[in-house]
OpenMM code with the backbone's topology and positions (N, CA, C; nanometers):
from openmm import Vec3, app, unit

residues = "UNK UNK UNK UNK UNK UNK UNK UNK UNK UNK UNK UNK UNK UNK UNK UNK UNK UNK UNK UNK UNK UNK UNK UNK UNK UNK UNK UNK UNK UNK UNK UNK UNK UNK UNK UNK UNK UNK UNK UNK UNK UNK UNK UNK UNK UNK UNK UNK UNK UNK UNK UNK UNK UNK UNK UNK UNK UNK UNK UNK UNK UNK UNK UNK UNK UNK UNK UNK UNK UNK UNK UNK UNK UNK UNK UNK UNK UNK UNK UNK UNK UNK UNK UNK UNK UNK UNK UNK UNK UNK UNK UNK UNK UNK UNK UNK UNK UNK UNK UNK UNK UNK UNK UNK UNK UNK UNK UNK UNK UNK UNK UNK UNK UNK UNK UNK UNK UNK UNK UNK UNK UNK UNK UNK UNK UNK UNK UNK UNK UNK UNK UNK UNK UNK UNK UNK UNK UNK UNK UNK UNK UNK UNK UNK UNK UNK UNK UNK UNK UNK UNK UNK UNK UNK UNK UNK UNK UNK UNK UNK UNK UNK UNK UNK UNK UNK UNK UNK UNK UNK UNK UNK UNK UNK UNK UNK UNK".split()
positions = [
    Vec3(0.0819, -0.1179, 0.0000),
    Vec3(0.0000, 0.0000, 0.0000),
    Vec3(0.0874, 0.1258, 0.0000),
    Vec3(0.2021, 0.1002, 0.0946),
    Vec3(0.2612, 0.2414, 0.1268),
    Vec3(0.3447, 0.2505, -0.0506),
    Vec3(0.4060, 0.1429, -0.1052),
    Vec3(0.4746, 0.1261, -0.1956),
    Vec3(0.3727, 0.1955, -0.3405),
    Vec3(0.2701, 0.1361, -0.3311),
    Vec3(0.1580, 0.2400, -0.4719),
    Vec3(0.1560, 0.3565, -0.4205),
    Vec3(0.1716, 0.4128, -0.3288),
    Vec3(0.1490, 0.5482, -0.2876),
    Vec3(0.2594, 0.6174, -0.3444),
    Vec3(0.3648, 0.5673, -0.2675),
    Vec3(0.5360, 0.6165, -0.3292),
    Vec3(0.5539, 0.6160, -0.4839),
    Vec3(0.4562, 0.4843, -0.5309),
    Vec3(0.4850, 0.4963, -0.6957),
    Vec3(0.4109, 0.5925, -0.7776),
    Vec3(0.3258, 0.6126, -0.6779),
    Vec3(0.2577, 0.7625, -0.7617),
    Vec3(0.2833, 0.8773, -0.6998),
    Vec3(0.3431, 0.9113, -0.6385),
    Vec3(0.4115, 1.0255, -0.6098),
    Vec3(0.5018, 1.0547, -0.7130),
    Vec3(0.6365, 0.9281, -0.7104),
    Vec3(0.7249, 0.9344, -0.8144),
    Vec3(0.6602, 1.0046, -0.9606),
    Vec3(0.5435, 0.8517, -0.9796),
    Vec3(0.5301, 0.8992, -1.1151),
    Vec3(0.4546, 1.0155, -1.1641),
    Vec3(0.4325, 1.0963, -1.0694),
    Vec3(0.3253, 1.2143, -1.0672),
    Vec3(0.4884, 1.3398, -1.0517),
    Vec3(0.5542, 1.2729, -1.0274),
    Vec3(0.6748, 1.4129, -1.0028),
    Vec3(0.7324, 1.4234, -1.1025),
    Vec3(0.7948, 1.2750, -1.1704),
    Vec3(0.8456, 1.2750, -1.2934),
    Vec3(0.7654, 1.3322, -1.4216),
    Vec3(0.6017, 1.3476, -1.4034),
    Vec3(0.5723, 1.3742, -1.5104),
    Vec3(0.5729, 1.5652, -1.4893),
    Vec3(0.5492, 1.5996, -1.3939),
    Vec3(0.5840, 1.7066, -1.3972),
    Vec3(0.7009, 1.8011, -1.3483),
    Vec3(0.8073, 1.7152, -1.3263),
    Vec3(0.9405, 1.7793, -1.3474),
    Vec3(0.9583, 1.7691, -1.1616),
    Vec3(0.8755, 1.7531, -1.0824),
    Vec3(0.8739, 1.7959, -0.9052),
    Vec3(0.7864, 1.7455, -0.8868),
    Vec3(0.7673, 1.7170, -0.7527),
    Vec3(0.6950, 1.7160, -0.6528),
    Vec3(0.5811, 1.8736, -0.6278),
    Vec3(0.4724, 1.8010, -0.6660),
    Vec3(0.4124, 1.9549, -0.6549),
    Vec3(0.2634, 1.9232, -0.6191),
    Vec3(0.1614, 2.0269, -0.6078),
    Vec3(0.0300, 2.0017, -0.6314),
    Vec3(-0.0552, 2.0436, -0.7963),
    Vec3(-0.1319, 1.8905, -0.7507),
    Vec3(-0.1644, 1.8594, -0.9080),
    Vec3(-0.2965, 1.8903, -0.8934),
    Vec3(-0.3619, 2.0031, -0.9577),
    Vec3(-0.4713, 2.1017, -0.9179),
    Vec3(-0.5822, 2.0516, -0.9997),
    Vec3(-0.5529, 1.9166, -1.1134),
    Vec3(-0.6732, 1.8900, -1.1464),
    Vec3(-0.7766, 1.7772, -1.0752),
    Vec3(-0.9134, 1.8299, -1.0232),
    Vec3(-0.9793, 1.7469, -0.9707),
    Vec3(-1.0347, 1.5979, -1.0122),
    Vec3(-1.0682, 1.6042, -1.1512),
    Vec3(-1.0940, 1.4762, -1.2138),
    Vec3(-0.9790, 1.3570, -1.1767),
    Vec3(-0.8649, 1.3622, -1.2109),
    Vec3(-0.7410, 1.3208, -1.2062),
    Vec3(-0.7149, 1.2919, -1.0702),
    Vec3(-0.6986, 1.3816, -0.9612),
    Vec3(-0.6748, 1.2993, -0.8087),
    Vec3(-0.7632, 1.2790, -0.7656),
    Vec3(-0.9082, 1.3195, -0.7443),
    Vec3(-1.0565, 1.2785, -0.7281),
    Vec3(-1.0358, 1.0700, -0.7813),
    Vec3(-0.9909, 1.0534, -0.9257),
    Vec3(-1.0216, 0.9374, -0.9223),
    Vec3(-0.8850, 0.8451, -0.8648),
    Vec3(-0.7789, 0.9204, -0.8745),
    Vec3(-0.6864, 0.8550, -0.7687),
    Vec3(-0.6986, 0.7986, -0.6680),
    Vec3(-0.7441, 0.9178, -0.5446),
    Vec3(-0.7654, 0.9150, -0.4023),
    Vec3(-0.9095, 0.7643, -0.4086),
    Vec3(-0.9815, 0.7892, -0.5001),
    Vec3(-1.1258, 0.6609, -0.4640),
    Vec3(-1.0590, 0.5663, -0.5177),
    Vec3(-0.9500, 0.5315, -0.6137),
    Vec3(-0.9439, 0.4081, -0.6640),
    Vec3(-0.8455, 0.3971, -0.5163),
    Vec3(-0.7420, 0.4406, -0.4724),
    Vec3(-0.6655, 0.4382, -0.3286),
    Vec3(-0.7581, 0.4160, -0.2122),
    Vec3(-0.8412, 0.4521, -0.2188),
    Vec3(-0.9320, 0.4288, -0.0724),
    Vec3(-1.0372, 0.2886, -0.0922),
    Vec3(-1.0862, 0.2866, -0.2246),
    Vec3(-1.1638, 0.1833, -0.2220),
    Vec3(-1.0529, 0.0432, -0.2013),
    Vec3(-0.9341, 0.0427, -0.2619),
    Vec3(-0.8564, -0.0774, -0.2832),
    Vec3(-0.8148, -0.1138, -0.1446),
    Vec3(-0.7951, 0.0509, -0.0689),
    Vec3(-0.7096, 0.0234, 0.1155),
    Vec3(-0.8085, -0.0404, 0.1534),
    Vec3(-0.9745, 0.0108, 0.1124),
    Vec3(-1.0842, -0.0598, 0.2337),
    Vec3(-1.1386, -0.2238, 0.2079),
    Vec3(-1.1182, -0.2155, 0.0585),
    Vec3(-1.1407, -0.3697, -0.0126),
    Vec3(-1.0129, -0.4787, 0.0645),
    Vec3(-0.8841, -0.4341, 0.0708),
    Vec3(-0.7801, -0.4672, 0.1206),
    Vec3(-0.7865, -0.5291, 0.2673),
    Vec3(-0.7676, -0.3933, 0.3514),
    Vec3(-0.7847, -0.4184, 0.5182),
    Vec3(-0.9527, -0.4783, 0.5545),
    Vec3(-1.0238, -0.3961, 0.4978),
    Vec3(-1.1782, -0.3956, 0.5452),
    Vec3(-1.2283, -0.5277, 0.5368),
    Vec3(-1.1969, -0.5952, 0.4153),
    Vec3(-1.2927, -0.7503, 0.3984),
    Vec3(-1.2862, -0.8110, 0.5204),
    Vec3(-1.1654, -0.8939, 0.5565),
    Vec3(-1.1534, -0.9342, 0.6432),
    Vec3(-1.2149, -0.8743, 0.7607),
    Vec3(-1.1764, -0.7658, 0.8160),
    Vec3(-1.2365, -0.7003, 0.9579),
    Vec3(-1.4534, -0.6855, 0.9122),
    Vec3(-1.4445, -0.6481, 0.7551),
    Vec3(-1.5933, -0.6566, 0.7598),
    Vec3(-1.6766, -0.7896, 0.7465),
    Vec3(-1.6111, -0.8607, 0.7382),
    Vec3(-1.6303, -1.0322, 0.7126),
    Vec3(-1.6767, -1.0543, 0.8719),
    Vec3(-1.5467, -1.0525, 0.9634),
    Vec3(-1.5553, -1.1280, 1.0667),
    Vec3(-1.6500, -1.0598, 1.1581),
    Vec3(-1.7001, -0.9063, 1.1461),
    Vec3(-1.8144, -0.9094, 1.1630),
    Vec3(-1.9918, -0.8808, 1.1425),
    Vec3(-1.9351, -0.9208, 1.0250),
    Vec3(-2.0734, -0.9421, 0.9924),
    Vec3(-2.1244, -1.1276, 0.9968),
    Vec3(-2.0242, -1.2097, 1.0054),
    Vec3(-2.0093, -1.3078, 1.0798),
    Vec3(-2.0537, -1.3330, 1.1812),
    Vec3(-1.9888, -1.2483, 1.2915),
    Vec3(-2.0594, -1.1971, 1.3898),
    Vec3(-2.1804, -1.2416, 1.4809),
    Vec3(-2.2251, -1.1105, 1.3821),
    Vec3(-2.3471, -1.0617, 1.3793),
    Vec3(-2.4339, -1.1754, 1.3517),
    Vec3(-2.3979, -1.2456, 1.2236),
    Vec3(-2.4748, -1.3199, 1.1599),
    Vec3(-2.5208, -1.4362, 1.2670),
    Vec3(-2.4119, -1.5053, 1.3300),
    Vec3(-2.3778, -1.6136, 1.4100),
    Vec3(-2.4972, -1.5415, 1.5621),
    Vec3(-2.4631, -1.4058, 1.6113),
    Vec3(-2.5800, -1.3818, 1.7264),
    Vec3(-2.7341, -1.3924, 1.6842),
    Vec3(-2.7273, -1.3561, 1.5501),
    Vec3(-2.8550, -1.3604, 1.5189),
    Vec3(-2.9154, -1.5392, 1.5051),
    Vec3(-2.8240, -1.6173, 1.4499),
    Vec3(-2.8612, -1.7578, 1.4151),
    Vec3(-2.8605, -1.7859, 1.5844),
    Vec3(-2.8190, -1.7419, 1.6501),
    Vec3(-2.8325, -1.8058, 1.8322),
    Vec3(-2.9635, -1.7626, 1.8666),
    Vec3(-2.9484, -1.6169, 1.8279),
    Vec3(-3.0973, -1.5444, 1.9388),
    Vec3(-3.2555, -1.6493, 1.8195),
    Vec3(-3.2099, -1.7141, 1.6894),
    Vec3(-3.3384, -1.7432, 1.6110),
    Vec3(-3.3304, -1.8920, 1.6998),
    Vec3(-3.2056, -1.9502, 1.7273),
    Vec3(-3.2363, -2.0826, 1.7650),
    Vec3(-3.2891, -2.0432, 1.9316),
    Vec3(-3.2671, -1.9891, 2.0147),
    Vec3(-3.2965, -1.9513, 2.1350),
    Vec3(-3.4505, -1.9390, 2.1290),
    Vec3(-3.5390, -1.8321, 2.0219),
    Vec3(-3.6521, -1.8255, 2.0400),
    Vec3(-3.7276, -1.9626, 1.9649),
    Vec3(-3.6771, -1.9872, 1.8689),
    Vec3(-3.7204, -2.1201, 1.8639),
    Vec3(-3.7323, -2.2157, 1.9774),
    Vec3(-3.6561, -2.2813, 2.0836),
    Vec3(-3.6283, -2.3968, 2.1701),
    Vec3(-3.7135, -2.3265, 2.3052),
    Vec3(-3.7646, -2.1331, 2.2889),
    Vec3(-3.8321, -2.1183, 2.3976),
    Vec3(-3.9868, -2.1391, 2.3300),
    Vec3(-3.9709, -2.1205, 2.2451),
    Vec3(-4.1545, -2.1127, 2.1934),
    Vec3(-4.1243, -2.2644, 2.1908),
    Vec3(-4.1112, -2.3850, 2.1568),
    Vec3(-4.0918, -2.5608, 2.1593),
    Vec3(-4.1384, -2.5662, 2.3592),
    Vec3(-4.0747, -2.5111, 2.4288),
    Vec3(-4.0359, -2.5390, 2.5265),
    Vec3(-4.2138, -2.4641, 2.5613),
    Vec3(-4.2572, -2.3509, 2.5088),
    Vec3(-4.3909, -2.3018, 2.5643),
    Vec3(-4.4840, -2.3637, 2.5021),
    Vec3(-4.4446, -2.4015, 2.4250),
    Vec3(-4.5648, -2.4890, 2.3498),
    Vec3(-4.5941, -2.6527, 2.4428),
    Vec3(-4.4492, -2.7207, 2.4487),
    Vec3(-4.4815, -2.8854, 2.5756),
    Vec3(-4.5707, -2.7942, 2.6932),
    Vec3(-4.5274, -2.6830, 2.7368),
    Vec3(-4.5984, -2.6195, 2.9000),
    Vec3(-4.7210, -2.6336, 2.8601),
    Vec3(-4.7462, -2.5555, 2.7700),
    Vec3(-4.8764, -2.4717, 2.6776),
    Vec3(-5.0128, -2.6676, 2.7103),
    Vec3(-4.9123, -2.7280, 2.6133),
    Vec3(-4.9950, -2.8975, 2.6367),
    Vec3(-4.9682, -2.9306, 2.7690),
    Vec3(-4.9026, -2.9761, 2.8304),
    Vec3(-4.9033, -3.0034, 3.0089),
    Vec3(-5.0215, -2.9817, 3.0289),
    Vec3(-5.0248, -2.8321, 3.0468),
    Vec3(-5.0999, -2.7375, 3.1496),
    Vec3(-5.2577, -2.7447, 3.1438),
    Vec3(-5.2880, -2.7521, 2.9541),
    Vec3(-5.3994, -2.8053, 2.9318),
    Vec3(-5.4488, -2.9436, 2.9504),
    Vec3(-5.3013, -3.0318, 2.9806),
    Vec3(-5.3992, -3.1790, 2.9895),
    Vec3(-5.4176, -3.1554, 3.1408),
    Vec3(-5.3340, -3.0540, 3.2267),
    Vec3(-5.3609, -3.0711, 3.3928),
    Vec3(-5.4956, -3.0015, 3.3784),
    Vec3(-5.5260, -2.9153, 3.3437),
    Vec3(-5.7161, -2.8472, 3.3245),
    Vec3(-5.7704, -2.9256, 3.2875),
    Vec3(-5.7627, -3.0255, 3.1882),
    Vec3(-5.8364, -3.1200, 3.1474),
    Vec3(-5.8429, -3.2563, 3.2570),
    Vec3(-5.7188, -3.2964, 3.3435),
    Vec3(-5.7604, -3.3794, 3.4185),
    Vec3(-5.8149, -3.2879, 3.5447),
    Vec3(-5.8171, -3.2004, 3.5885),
    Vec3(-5.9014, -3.1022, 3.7032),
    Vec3(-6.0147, -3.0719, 3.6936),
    Vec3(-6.0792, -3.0748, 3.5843),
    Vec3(-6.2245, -3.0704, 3.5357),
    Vec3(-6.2627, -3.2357, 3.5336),
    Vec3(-6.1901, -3.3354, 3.5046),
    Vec3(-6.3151, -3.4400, 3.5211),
    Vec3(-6.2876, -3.4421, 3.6641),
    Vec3(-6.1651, -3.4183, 3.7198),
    Vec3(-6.1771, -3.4272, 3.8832),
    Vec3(-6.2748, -3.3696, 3.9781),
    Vec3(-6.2914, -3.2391, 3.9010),
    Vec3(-6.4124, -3.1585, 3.9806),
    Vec3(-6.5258, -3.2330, 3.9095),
    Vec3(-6.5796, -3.2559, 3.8148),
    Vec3(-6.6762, -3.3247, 3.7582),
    Vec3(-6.7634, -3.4304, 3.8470),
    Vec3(-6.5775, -3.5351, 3.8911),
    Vec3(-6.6646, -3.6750, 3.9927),
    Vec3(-6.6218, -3.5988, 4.1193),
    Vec3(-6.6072, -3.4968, 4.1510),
    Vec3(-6.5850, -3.4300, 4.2892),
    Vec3(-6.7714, -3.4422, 4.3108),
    Vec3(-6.8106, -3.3360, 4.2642),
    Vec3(-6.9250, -3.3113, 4.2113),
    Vec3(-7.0494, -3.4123, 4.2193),
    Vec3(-7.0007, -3.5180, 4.1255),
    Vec3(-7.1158, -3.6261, 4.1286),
    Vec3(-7.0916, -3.6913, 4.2659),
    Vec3(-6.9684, -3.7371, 4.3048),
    Vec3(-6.9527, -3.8472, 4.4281),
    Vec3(-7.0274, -3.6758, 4.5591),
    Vec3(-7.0373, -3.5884, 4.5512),
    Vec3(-7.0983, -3.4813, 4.6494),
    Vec3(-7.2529, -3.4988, 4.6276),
    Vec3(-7.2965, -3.5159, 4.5312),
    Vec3(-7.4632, -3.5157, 4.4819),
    Vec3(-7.5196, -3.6779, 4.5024),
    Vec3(-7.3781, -3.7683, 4.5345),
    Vec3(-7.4574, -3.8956, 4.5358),
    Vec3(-7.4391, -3.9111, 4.7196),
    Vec3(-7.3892, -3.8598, 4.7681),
    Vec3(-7.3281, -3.8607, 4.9104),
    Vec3(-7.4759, -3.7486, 4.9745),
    Vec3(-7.4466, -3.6727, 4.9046),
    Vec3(-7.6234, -3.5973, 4.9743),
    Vec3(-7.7028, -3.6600, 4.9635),
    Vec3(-7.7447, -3.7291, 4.8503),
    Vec3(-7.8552, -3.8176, 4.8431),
    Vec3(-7.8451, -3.8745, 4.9431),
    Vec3(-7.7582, -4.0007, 4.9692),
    Vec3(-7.7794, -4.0603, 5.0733),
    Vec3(-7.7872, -4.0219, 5.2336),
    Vec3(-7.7633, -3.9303, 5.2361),
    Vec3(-7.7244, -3.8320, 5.3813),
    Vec3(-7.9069, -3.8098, 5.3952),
    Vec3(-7.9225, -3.7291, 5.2711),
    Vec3(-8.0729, -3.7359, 5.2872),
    Vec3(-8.1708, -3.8429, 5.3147),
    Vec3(-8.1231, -3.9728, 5.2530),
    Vec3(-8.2131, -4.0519, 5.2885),
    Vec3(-8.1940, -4.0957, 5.4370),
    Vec3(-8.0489, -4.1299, 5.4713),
    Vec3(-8.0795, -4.1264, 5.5691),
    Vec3(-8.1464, -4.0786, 5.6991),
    Vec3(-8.1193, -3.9470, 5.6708),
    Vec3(-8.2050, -3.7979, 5.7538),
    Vec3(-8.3273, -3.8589, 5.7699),
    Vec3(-8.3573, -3.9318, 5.6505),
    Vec3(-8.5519, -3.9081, 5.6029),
    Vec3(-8.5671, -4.0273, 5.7002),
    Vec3(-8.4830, -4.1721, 5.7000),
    Vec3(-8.4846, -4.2839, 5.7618),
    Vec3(-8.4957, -4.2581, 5.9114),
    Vec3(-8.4218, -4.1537, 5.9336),
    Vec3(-8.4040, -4.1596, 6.0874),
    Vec3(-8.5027, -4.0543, 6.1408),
    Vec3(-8.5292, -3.9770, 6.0806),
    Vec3(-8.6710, -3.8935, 6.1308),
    Vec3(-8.7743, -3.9843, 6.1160),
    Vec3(-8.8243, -4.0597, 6.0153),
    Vec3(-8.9312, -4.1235, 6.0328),
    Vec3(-8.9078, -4.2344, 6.1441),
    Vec3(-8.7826, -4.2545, 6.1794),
    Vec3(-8.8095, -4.3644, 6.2742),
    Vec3(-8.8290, -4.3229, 6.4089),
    Vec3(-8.7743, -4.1972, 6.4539),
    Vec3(-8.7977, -4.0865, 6.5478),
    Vec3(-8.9226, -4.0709, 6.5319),
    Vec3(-9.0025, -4.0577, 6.4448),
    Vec3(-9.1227, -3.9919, 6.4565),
    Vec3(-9.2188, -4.1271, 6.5001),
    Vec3(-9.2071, -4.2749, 6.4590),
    Vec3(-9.2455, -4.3854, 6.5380),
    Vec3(-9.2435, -4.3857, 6.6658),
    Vec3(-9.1255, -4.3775, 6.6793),
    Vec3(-9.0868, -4.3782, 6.8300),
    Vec3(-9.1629, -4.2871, 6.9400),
    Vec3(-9.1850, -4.1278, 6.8780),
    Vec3(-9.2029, -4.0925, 6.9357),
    Vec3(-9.3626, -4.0678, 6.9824),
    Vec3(-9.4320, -4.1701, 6.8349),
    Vec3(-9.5759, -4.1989, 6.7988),
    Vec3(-9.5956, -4.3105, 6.9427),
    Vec3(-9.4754, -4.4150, 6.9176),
    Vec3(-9.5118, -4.5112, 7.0314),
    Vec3(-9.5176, -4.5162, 7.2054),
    Vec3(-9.3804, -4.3442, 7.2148),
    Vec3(-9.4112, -4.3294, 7.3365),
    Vec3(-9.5162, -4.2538, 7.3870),
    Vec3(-9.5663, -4.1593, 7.2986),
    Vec3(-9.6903, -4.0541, 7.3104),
    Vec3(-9.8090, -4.2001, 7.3490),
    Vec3(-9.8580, -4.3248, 7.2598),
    Vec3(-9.9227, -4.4123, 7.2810),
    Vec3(-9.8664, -4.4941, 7.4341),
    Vec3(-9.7606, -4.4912, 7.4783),
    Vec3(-9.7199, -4.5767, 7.6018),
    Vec3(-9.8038, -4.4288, 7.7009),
    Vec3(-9.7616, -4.3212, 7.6955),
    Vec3(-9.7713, -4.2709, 7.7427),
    Vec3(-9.9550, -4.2078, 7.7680),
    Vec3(-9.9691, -4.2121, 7.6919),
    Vec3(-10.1754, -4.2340, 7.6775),
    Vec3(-10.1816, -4.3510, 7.7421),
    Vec3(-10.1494, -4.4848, 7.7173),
    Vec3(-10.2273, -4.5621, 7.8090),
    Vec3(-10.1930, -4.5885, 7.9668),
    Vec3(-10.0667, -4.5007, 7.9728),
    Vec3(-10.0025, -4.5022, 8.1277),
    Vec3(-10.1104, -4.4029, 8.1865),
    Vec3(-10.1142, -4.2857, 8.1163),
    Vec3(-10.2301, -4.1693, 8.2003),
    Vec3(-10.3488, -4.1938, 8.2335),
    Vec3(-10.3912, -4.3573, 8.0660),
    Vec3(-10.5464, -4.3459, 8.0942),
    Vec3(-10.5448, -4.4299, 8.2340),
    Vec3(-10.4452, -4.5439, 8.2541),
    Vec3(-10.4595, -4.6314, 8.3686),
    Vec3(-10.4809, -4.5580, 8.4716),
    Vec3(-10.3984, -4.4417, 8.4942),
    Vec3(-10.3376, -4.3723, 8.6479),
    Vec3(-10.5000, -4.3265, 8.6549),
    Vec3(-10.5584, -4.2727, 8.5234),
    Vec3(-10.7102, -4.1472, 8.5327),
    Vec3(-10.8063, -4.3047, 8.6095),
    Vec3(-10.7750, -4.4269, 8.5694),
    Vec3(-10.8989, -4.4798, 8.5587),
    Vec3(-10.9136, -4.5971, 8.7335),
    Vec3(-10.7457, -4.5582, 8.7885),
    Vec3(-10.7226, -4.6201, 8.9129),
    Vec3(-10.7482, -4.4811, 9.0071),
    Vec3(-10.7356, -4.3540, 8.9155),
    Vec3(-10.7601, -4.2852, 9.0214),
    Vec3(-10.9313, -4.2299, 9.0888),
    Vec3(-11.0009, -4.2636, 8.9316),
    Vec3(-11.1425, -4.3067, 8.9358),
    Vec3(-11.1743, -4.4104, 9.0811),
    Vec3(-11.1317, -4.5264, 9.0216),
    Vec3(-11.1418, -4.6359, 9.1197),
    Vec3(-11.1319, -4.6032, 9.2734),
    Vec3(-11.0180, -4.5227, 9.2889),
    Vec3(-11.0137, -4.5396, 9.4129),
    Vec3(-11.1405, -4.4164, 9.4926),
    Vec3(-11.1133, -4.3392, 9.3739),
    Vec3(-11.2532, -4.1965, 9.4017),
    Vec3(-11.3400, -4.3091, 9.4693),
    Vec3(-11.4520, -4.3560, 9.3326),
    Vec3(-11.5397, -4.4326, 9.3525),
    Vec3(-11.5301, -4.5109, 9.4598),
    Vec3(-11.4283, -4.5903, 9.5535),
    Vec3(-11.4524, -4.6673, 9.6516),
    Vec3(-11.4456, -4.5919, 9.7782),
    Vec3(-11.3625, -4.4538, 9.7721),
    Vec3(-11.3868, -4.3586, 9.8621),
    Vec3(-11.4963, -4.3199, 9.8901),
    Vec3(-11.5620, -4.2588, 9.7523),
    Vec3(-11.7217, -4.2231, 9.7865),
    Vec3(-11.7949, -4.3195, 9.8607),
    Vec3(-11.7692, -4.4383, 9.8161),
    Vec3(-11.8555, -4.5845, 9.8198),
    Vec3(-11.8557, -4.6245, 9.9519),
    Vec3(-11.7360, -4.6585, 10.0265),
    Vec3(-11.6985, -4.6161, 10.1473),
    Vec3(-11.7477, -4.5082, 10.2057),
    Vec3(-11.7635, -4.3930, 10.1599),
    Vec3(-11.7836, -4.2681, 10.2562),
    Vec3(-11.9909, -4.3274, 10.2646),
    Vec3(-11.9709, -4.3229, 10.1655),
    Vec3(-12.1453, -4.3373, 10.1643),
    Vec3(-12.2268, -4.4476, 10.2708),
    Vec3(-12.1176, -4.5558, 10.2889),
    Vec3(-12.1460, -4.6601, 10.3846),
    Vec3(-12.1478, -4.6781, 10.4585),
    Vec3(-12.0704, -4.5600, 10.5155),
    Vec3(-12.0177, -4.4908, 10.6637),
    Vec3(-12.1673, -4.4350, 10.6634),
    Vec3(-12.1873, -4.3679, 10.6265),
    Vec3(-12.2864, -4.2332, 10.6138),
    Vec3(-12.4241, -4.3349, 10.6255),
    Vec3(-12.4644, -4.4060, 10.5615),
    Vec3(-12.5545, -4.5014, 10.5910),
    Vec3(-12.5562, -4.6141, 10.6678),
    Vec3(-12.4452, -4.6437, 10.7150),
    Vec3(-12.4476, -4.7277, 10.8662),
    Vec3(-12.4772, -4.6564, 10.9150),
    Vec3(-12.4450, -4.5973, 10.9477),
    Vec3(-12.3743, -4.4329, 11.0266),
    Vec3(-12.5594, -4.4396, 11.1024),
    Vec3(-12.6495, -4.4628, 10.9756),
    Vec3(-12.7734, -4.3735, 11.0583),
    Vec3(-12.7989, -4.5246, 11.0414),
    Vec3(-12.8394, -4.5901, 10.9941),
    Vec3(-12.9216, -4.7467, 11.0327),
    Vec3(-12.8633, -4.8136, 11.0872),
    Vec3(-12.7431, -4.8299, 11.1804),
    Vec3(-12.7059, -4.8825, 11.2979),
    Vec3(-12.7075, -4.7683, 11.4458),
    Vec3(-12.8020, -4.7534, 11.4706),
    Vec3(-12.8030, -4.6895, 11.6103),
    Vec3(-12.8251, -4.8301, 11.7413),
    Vec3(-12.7856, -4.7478, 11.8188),
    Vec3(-12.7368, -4.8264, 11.9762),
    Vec3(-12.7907, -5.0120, 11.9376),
    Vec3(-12.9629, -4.9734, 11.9565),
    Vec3(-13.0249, -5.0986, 11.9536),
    Vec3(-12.9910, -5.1950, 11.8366),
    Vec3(-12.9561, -5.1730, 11.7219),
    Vec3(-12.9260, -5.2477, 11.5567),
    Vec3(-12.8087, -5.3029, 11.5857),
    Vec3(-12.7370, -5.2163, 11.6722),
    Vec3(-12.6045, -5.2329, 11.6686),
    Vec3(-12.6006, -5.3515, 11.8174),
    Vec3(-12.6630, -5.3968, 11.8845),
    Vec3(-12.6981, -5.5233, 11.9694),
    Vec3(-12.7228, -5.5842, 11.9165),
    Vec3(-12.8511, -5.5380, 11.8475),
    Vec3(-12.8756, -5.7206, 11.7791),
    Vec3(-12.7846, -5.7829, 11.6848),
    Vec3(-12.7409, -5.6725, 11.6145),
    Vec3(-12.6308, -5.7578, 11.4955),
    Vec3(-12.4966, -5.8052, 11.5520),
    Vec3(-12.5005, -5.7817, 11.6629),
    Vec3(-12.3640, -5.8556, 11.7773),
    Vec3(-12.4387, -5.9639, 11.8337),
    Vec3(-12.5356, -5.9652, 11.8640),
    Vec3(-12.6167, -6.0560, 11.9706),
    Vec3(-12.6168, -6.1557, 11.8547),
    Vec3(-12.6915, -6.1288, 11.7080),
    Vec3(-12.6663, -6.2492, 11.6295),
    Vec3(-12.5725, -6.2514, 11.5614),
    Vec3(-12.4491, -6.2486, 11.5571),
    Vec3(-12.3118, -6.2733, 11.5171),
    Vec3(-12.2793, -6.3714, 11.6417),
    Vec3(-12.2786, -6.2900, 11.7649),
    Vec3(-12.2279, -6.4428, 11.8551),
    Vec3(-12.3246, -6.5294, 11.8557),
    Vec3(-12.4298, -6.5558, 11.8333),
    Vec3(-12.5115, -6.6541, 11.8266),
    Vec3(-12.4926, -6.7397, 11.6841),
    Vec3(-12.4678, -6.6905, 11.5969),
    Vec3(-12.4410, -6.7836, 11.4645),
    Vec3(-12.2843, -6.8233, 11.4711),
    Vec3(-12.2111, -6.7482, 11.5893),
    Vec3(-12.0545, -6.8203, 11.6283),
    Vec3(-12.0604, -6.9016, 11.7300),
    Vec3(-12.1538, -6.8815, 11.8474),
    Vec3(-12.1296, -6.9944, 11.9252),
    Vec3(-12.2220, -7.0914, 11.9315),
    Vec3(-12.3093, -7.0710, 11.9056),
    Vec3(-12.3862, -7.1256, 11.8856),
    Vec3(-12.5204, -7.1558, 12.0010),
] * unit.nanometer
topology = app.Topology()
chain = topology.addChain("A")
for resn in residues:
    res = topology.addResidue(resn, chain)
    for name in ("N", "CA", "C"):
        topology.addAtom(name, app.Element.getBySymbol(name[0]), res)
């Protein structure tokens, strides 16, 4: 590079007798670009190669990266829906085994109230015929009270002094004879 430079200096001095400035623009205008494009074609490939290489190589990582995360959200994505899908038939027989478990809770309820309500048919009936007995001994004994009182009350006047001899006089006479 430094050597084409030197050779056109030379040959730019020799043609005009020195070293000088060469004032036409066409002429070093296409010098200086054919010199700059050849230095940057020269040094540049390489340095613009390796990175656009680079570049190229982060970009092929960050495409494989979002690839293996969308793969990777997509298995979650299915998981997650077969775990909703097994949580719904779970709640499903949650559900039915709850509606078949009331049922029976209910029947039982229904079993054991009606048998309570026997029971309590049979003691109300123990209990009626215990009251009617007590009403119908307590009758009884009324009635033999009265019955008694009344017998009192009618001895009472048809045994005076004399009745009350003879029915001794013949009591020991039908005992002793």
């Amino acid at each position: 590079m430094i050597e084409t430079l030197l050779f056109l200096a030379e040959a730019h001095s020799e043609v005009e007798g020195g070293f000088g400035l060469n004032l036409d623009i066409l002429d070093t205008n296409l010098i200086n670009l054919t010199l700059l494009v050849g230095i940057l074609f020269y040094y540049g490939k390489p340095l613009l190669g390796n990175i656009l290489a680079e570049r190229r190589a982060k970009i092929v990582e960050q495409i494989e990266a979002v690839e293996q995360k969308q793969k990777q959200a997509e298995i979650t994505l299915a998981e997650e829906k077969k775990k909703l899908e097994e949580a719904q038939k779970t709640a499903v027989k949650i559900r039915q085994d709850a509606e078949v478990n009331a049922q029976k809770a209910r029947e039982t309820i229904l079993a054991q109230g009606e048998k309570e309500v026997e029971r309590l048919k049979e003691m109300a009936g123990k209990d009626l015929s215990s009251e009617q007995e007590k009403a119908i001994a307590q009758l009884r004994e009324r009635v033999v009270a009265l019955a008694l009182e009344k017998a009192r009350s009618s001895m009472g006047n048809m045994l005076n002094d004399d009745a009350q001899r003879k029915l001794i006089d013949n009591s020991i006479a039908k005992l002793g004879g």
